[in-house]
VEXDREN-2710 file (C-alpha; in Angstrom, 1 decimal):
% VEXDREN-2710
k/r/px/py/pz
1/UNK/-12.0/37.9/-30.9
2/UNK/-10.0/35.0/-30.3
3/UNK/-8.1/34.6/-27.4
4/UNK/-5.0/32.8/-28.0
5/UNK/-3.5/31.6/-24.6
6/UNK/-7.2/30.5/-23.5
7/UNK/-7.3/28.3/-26.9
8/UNK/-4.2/27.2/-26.6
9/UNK/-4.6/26.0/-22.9
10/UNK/-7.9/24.4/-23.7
11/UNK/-6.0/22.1/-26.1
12/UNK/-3.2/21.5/-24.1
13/UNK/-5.5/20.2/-21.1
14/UNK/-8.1/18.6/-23.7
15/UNK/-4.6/16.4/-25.3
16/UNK/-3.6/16.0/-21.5
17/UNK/-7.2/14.8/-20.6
18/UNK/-6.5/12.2/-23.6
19/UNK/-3.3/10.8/-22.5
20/UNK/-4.5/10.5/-18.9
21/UNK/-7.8/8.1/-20.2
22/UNK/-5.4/6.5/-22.6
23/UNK/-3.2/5.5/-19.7
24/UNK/-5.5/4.3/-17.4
25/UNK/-7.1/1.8/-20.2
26/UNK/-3.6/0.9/-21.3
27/UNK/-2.5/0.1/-17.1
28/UNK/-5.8/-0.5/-15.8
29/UNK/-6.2/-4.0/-17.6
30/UNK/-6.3/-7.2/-15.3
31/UNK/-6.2/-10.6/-16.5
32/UNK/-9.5/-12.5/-15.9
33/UNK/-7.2/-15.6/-14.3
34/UNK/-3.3/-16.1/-14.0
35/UNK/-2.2/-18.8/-16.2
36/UNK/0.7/-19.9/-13.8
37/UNK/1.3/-19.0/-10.0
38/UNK/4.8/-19.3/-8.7
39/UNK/5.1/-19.4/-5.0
40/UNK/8.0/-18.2/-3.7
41/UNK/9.4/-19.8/-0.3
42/UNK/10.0/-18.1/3.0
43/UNK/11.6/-19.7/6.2
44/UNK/11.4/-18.0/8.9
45/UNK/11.5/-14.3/7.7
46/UNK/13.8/-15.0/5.1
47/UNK/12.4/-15.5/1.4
48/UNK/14.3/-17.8/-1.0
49/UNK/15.5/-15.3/-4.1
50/UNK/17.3/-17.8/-5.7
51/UNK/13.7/-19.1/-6.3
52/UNK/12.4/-15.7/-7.1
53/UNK/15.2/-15.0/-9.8
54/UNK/14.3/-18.7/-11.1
55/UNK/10.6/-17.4/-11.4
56/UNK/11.1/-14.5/-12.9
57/UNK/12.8/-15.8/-15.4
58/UNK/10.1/-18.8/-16.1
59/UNK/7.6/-16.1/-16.5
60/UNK/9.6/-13.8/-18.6
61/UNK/9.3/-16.7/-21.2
62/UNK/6.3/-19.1/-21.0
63/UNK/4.0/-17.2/-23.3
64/UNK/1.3/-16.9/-20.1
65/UNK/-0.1/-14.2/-18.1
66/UNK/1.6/-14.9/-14.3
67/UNK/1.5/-14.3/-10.5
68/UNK/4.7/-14.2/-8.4
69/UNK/3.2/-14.6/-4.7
70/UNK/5.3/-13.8/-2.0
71/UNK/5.6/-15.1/1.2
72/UNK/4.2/-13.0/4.1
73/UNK/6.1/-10.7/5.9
74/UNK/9.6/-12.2/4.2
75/UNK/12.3/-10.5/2.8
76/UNK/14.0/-11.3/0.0
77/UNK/17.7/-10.5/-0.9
78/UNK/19.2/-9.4/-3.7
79/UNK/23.0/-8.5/-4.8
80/UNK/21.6/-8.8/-8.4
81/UNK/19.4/-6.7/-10.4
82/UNK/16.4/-8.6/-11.4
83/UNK/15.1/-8.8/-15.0
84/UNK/11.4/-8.8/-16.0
85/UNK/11.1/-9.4/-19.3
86/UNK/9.0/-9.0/-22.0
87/UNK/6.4/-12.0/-22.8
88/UNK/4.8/-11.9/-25.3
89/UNK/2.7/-8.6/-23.8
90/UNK/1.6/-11.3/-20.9
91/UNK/1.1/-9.3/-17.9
92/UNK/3.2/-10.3/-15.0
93/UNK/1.4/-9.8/-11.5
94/UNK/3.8/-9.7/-8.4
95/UNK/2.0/-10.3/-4.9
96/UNK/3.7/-9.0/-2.4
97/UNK/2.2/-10.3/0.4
98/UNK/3.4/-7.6/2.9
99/UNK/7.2/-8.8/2.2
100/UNK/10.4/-6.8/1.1
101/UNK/12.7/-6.9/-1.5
102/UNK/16.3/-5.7/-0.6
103/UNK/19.8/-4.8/-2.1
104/UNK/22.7/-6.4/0.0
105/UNK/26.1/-6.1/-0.9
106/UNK/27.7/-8.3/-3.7
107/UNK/30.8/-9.3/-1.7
108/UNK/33.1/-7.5/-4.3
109/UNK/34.4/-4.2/-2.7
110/UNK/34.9/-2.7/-6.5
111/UNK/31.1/-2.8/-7.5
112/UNK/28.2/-1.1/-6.1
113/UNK/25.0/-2.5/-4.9
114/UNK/23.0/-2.6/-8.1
115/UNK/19.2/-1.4/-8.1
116/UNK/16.8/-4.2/-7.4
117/UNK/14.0/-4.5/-10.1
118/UNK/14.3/-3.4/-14.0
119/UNK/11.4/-3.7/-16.2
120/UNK/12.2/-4.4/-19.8
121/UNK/10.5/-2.6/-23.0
122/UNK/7.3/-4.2/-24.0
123/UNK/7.1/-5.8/-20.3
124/UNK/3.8/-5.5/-18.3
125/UNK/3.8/-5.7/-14.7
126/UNK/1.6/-4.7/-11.9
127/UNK/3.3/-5.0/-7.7
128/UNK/1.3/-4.9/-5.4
129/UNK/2.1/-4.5/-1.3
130/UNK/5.7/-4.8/-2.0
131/UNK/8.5/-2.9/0.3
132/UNK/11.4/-1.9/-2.0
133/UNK/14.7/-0.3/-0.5
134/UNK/18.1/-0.4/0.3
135/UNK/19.1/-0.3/-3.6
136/UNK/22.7/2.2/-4.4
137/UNK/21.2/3.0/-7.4
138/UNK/17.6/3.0/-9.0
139/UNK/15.6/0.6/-7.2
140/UNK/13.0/0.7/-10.2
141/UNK/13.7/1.5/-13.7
142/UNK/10.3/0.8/-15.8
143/UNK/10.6/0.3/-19.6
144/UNK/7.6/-1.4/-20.1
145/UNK/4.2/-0.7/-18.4
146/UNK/3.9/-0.8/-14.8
147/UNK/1.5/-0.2/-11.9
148/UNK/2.5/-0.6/-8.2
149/UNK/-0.2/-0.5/-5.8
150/UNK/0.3/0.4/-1.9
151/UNK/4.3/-0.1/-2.9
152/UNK/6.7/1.4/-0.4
153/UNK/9.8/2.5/-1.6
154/UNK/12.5/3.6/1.1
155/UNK/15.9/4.0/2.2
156/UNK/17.2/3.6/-1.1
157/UNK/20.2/6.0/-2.1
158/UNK/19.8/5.9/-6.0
159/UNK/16.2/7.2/-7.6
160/UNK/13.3/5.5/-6.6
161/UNK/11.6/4.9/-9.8
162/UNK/13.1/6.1/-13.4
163/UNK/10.4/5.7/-15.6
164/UNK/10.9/5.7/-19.4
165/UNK/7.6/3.6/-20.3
166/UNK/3.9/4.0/-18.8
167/UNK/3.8/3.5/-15.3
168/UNK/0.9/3.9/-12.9
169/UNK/1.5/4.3/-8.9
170/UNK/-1.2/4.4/-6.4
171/UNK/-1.6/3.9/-2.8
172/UNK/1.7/4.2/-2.5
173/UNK/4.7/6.0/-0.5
174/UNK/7.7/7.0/-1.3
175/UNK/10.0/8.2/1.9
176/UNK/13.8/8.4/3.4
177/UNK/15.1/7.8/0.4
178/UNK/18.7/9.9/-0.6
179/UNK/17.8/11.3/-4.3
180/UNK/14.6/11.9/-6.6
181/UNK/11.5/10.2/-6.1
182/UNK/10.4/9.9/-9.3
183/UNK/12.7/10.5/-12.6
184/UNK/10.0/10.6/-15.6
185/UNK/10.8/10.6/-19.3
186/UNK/8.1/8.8/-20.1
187/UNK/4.3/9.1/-19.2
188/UNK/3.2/8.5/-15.7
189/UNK/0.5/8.8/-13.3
190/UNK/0.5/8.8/-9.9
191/UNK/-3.0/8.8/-7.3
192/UNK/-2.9/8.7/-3.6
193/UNK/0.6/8.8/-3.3
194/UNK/3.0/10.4/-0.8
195/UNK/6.4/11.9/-1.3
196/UNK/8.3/12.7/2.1
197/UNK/11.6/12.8/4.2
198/UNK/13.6/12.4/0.7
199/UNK/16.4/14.5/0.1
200/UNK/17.2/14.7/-4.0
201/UNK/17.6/16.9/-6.4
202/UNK/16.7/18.7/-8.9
203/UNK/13.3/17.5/-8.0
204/UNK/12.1/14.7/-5.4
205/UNK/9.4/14.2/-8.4
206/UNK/11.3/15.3/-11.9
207/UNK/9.3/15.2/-14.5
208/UNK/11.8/15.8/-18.4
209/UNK/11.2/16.9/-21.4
210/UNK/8.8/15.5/-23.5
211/UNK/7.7/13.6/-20.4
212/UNK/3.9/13.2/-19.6
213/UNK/2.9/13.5/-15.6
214/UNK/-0.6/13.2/-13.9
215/UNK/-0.5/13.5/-10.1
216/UNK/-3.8/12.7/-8.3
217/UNK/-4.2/13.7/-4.9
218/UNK/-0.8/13.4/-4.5
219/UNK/1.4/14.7/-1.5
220/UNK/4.8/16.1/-1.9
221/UNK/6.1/17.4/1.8
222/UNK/8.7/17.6/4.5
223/UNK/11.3/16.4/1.9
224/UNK/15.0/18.1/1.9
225/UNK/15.8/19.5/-1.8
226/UNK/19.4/21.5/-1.4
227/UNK/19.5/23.0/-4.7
228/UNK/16.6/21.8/-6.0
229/UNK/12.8/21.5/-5.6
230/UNK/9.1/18.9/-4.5
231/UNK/8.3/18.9/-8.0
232/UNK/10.9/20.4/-11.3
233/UNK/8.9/20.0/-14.6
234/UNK/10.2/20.5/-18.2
235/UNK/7.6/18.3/-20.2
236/UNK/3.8/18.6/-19.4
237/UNK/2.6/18.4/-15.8
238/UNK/-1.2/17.9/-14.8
239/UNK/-1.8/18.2/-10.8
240/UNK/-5.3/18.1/-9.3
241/UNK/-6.1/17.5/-5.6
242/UNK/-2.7/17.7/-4.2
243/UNK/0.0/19.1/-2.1
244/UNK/3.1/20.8/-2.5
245/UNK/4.4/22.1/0.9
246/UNK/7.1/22.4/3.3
247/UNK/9.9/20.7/1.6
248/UNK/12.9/22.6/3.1
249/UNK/16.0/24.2/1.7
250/UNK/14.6/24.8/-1.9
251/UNK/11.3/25.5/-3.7
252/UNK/8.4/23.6/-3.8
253/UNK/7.9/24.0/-7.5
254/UNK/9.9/24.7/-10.5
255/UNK/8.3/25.1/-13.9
256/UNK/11.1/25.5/-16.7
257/UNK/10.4/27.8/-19.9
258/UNK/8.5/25.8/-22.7
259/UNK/6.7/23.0/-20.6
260/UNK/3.2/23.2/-19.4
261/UNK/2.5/23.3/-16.0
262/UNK/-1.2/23.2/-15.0
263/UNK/-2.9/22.9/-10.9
264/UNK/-6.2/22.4/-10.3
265/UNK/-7.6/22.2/-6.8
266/UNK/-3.5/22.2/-5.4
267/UNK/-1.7/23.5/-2.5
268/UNK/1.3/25.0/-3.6
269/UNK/2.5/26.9/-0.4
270/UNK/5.3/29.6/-1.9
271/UNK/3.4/30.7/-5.1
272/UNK/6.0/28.7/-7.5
273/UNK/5.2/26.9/-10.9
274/UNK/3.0/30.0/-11.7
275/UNK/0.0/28.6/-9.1
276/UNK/-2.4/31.9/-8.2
277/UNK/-4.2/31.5/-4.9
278/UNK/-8.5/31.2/-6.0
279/UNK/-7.5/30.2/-9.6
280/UNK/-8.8/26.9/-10.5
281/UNK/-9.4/26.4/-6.7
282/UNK/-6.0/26.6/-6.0
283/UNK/-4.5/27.3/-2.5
284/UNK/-1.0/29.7/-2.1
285/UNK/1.0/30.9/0.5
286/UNK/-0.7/29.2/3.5
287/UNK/1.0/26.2/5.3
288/UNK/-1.6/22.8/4.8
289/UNK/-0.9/21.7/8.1
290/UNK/0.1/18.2/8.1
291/UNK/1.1/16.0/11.0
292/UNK/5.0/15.9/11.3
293/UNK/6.7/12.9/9.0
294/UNK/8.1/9.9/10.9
295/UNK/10.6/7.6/9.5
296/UNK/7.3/4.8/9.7
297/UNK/5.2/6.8/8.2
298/UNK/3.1/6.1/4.9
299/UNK/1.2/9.3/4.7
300/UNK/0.9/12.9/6.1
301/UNK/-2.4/13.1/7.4
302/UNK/-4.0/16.4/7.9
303/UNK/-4.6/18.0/11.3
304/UNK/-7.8/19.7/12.4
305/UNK/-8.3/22.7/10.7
306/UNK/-6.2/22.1/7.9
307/UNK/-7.3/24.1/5.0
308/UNK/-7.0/21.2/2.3
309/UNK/-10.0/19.1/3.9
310/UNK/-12.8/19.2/1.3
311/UNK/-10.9/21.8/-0.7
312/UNK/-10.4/19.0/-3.8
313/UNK/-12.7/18.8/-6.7
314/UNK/-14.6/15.2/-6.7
315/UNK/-14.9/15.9/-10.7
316/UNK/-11.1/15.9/-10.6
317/UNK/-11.0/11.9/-9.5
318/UNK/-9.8/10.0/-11.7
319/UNK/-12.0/6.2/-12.4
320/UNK/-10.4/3.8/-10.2
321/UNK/-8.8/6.3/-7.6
322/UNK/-12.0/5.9/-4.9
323/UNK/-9.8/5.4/-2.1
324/UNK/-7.3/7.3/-0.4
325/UNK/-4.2/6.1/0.9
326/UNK/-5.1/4.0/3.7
327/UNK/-7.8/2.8/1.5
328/UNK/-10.5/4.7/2.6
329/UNK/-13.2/5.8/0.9
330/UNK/-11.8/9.3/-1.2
331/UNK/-14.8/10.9/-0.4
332/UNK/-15.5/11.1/3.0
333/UNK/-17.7/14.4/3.7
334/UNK/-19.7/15.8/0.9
335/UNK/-16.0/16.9/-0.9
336/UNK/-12.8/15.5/-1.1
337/UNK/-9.8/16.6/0.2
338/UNK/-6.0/17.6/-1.4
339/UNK/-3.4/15.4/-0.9
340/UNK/-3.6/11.2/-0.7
341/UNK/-5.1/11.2/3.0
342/UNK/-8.7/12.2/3.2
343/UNK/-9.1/14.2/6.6
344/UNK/-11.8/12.3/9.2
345/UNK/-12.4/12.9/13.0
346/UNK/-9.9/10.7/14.6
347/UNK/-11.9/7.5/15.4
348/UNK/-10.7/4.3/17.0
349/UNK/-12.1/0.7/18.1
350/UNK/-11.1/-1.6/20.9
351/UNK/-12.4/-5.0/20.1
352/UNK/-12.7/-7.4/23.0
353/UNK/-12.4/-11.3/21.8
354/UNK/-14.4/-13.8/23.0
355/UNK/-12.7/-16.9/22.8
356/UNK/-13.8/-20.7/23.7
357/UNK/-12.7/-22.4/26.8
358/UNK/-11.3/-19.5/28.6
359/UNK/-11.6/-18.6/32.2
360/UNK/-12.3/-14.8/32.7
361/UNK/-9.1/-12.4/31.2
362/UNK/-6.1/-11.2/32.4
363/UNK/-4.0/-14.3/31.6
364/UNK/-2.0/-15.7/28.5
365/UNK/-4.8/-18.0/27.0
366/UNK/-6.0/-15.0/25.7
367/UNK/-3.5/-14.0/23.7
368/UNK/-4.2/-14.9/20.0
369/UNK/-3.0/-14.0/16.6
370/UNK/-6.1/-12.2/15.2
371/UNK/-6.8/-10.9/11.6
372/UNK/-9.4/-8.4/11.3
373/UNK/-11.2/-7.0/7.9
374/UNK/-12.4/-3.7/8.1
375/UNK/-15.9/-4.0/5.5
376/UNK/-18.3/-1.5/4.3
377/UNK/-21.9/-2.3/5.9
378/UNK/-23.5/-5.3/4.4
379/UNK/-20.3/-6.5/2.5
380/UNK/-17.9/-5.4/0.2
381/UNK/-14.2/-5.0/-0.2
382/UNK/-12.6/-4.3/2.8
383/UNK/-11.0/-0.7/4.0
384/UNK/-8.4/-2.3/5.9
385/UNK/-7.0/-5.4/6.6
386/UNK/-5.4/-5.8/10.5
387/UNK/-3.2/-8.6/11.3
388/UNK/-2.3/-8.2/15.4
389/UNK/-1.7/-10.5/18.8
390/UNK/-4.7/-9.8/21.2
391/UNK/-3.1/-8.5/24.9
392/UNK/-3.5/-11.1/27.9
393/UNK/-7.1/-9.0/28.2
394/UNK/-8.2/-10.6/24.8
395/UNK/-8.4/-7.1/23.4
396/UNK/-6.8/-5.7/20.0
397/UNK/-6.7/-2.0/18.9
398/UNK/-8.1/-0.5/15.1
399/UNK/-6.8/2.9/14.1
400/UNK/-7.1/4.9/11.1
401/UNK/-11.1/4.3/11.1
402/UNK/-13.7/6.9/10.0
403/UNK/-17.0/7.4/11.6
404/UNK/-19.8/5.3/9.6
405/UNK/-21.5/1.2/10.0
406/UNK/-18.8/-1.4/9.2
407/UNK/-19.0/-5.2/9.2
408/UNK/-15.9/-6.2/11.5
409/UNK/-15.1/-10.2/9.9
410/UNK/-12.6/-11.5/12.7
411/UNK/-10.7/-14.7/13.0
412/UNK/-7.7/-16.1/15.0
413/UNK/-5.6/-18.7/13.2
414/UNK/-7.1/-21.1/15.6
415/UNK/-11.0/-20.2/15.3
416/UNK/-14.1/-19.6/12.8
417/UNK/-14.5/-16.4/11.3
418/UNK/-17.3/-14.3/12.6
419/UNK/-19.1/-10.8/11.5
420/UNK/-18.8/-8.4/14.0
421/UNK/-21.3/-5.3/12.9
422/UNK/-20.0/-2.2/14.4
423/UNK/-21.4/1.9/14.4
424/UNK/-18.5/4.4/14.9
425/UNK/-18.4/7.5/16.7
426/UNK/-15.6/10.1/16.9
427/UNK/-13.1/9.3/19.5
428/UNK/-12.7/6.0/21.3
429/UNK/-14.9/3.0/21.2
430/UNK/-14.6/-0.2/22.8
431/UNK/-16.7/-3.7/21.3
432/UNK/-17.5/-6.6/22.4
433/UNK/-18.1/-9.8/19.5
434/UNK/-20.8/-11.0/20.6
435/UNK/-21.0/-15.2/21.0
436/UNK/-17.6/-16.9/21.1
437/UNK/-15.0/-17.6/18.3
438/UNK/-15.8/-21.4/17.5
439/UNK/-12.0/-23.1/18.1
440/UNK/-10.7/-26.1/16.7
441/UNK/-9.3/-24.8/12.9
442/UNK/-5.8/-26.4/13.8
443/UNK/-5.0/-25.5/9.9
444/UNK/-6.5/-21.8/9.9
445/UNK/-8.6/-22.9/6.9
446/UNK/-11.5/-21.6/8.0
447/UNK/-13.3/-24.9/8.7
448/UNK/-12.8/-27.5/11.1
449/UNK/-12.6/-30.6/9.3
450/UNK/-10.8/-34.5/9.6
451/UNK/-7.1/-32.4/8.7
452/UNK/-7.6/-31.1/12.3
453/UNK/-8.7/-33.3/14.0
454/UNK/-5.2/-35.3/12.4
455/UNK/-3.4/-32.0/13.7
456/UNK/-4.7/-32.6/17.6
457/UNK/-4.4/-36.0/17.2
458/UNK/-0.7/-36.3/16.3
459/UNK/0.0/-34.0/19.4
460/UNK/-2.8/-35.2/21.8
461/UNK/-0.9/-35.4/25.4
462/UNK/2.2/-33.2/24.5
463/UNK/2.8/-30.1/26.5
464/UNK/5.0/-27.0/25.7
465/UNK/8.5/-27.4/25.5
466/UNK/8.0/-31.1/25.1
467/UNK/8.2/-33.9/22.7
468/UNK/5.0/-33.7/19.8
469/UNK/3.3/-30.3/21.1
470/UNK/1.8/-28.2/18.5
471/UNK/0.3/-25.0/19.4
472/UNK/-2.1/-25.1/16.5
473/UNK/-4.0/-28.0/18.2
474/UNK/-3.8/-26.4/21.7
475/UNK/-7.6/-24.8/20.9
476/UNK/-7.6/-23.1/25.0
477/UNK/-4.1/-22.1/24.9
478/UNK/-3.1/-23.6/28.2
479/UNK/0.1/-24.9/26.4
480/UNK/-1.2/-28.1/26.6
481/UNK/-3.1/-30.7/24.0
482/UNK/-5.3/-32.8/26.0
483/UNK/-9.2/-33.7/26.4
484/UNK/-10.1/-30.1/26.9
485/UNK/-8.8/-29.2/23.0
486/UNK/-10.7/-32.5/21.7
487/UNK/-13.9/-31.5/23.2
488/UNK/-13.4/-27.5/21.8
489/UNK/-13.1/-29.5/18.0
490/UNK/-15.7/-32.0/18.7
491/UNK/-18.3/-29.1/19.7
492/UNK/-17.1/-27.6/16.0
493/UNK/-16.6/-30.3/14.2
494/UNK/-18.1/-30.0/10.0
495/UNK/-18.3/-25.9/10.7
496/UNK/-17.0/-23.8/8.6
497/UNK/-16.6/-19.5/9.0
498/UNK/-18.0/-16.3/7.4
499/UNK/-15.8/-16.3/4.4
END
């Protein structure tokens, strides 16, 4: 005999299964080289968006693919919504660099702030490490196709993202915002992502009719839904590996009549959307035990004990979702976890410097700006990337690591990089680097070359506070350019770093 409902599932998933590959070919495409880079200014913190509207509209037309690269740590602006347009199906990349994009007020007390970024139909886009927030209404309306990668979308009082195109969002977080997450008519697919401290309704992730949805190891907690719900869904919703938990003042899941609703491998902690705890691995009616949101917060890890460690499905990973949130591997035991934070023992490094031409620490010549790549053992992309001031000990402090062998590469903006290999341990570890960083890289390129020896010369004899000094050729940090800083170059002179 036939059974009906099991066919009918079987071709609903197998359609779903389809769309899910289809969108990952259709977003997943890079361009083998950017045809144009536009490099947007920053002075001081503040980004020029008078340049960035000017960009945006030179890409929108020059029949190219593109990069936008933002300056680091900037923010940009905005009392006007900004247009990416379709270009001839060029894909438009947007580097974020770390840097924000903000709605102010227009000046006119009759209008609204507008949203901040609109993607026109047959635009293609990809942001990545972008802040987005402070927009009245939507801060993201996607007609086109667009990915964001390790976005953050917050304190924005409209939607976050209306999507009525293909969008892809991983790696990223969406938090104290006053409305919906994510308002889908379209098809969308979301990995590694975190919902929380949003307050929206009917859904902080709504999902229409008609509408397509695919959450991966995705988290959906601690938001505030009055009158509504973490995710509402009246098209077809697919969620594997994730987490729907603790949002207060409404349910955690609303599944309309005539949609299709399917969990796999999913907390969904008050039984709603039709989730039955021990079918398809799924969990109901326990609490996941996360750590408690924070306005600063990214992601929800779990806390010891938390019944979604290695309660995912690896099978259920989509290609190109290997890391979690904090881009870490996804697998981190023998079986993944739910939710877009993969549970490890907490594990942390102190690394003590060791610069040139110090005398022993405490004192301030040993505080240096110090970027650190967290690397798999023997090379690779890295986990993390740290950017942090050293204390007057020389010393600077990693978090979010994971027991295993890692490559540390360090470098101040003043030294040679170096590879620090490292073993961690649950718990606590302090390291030492070994032989000194190699000073005189007055131009933080990496190699110490005639450019800085130009650099010391044109300060050579200058001290702090005075007439010429520049603390890039101060190579001991005694707020002085003198002999001392020549002789620290000299000793490095034609050197370059570990890339």
């Amino acid at each position: 005999m036939c059974d009906l409902p099991s066919l009918v599932l079987r071709r609903t998933v197998s359609r779903v299964a389809a769309l899910a590959l289809l969108l990952s070919l259709i977003l997943g495409r890079l361009p083998t080289a950017f045809a144009s880079t536009f490099t947007i200014p920053c002075t001081a913190g503040v980004g020029d968006t008078a340049a960035l509207v000017a960009a945006l509209a030179a890409a929108g037309s020059n029949g190219e693919p593109d990069t936008l690269s933002l300056g680091e740590a900037c923010a940009y602006e905005s009392a006007v919504l900004l247009n990416v347009q379709a270009d001839a199906g060029y894909l438009l990349t947007i580097l974020g660099n770390g840097s924000a994009l903000l709605s102010i007020d227009d000046g006119d007390p009759t209008s609204s702030r507008p949203g901040l970024l609109a993607v026109d139909p047959s635009a293609k886009v990809e942001i990545r490490d972008l802040t987005v927030r402070d927009s009245f209404l939507t801060a993201v309306t996607n007609r086109g196709e667009l990915t964001m990668r390790n976005v953050v979308l917050e304190y924005n009082f409209g939607n976050a993202v209306d999507n009525y195109g293909l969008l892809n969002m991983q790696r990223s977080s969406v938090r104290n915002g006053g409305s919906t997450g994510l308002f889908n008519v379209g098809i969308a697919s979301l990995a590694n992502t975190t919902f929380h401290s949003n307050s929206g309704s009917p859904g902080i992730v709504t999902n229409m009719e008609n509408a397509i949805l695919f959450l991966y190891n995705v988290t959906i907690s601690q938001n505030t839904v009055p009158f509504g719900v973490g995710l509402a869904n009246t098209g077809t919703a697919l969620v594997d590996n994730s987490i729907i938990a603790n949002n207060v003042q409404g349910n955690e899941c609303l599944n309309l009549p005539g949609s299709t609703f399917m969990a796999r491998n999913t907390l969904v902690e008050d039984h709603s959307c039709g989730a039955l705890d021990g079918s398809n691995g799924n969990k109901t009616g326990i609490d996941p035990n996360l750590e408690a949101a924070t306005p600063t917060a990214l992601f929800l890890r779990p806390l010891e004990g938390s019944p979604v460690i290695d309660a995912g499905s690896n099978s259920l990973i989509p290609v190109g979702a290997d890391r979690d949130q904090a881009n870490r591997p996804r697998i981190l035991n023998t079986v993944v976890d739910m939710g877009a934070y993969e549970y490890a023992p907490p594990t942390s490094l102190t690394v003590q410097l060791n610069l040139q031409g110090r005398a022993n620490p405490p004192g301030n010549t040993w505080i240096a700006n110090t970027r650190v790549e967290v690397r798999p053992s023997g090379g690779g992309a890295p986990y993390q990337t740290i950017a942090q001031t050293s204390n007057t000990f020389g010393r600077i402090f990693l978090s979010d690591l994971f027991p295993g062998a890692y490559d540390l590469w360090i470098k101040t903006d003043r030294t040679l990089a170096k590879i620090v290999p490292v073993l961690l341990t649950p718990g606590d570890s302090l390291t030492g680097i070994g032989d000194p960083l190699r000073e005189g890289d007055a131009d933080d390129s990496n190699s110490v070359t005639i450019t800085d020896f130009s650099i010391l010369a044109a300060a050579f004899g200058a001290v702090s506070g005075g007439a010429g000094y520049d603390a890039r050729a101060d190579f001991n940090g005694d707020a002085a350019v003198n002999i001392s800083d020549f002789s620290l170059l000299a000793s490095n002179f034609g050197e370059s770093g570990v890339p």
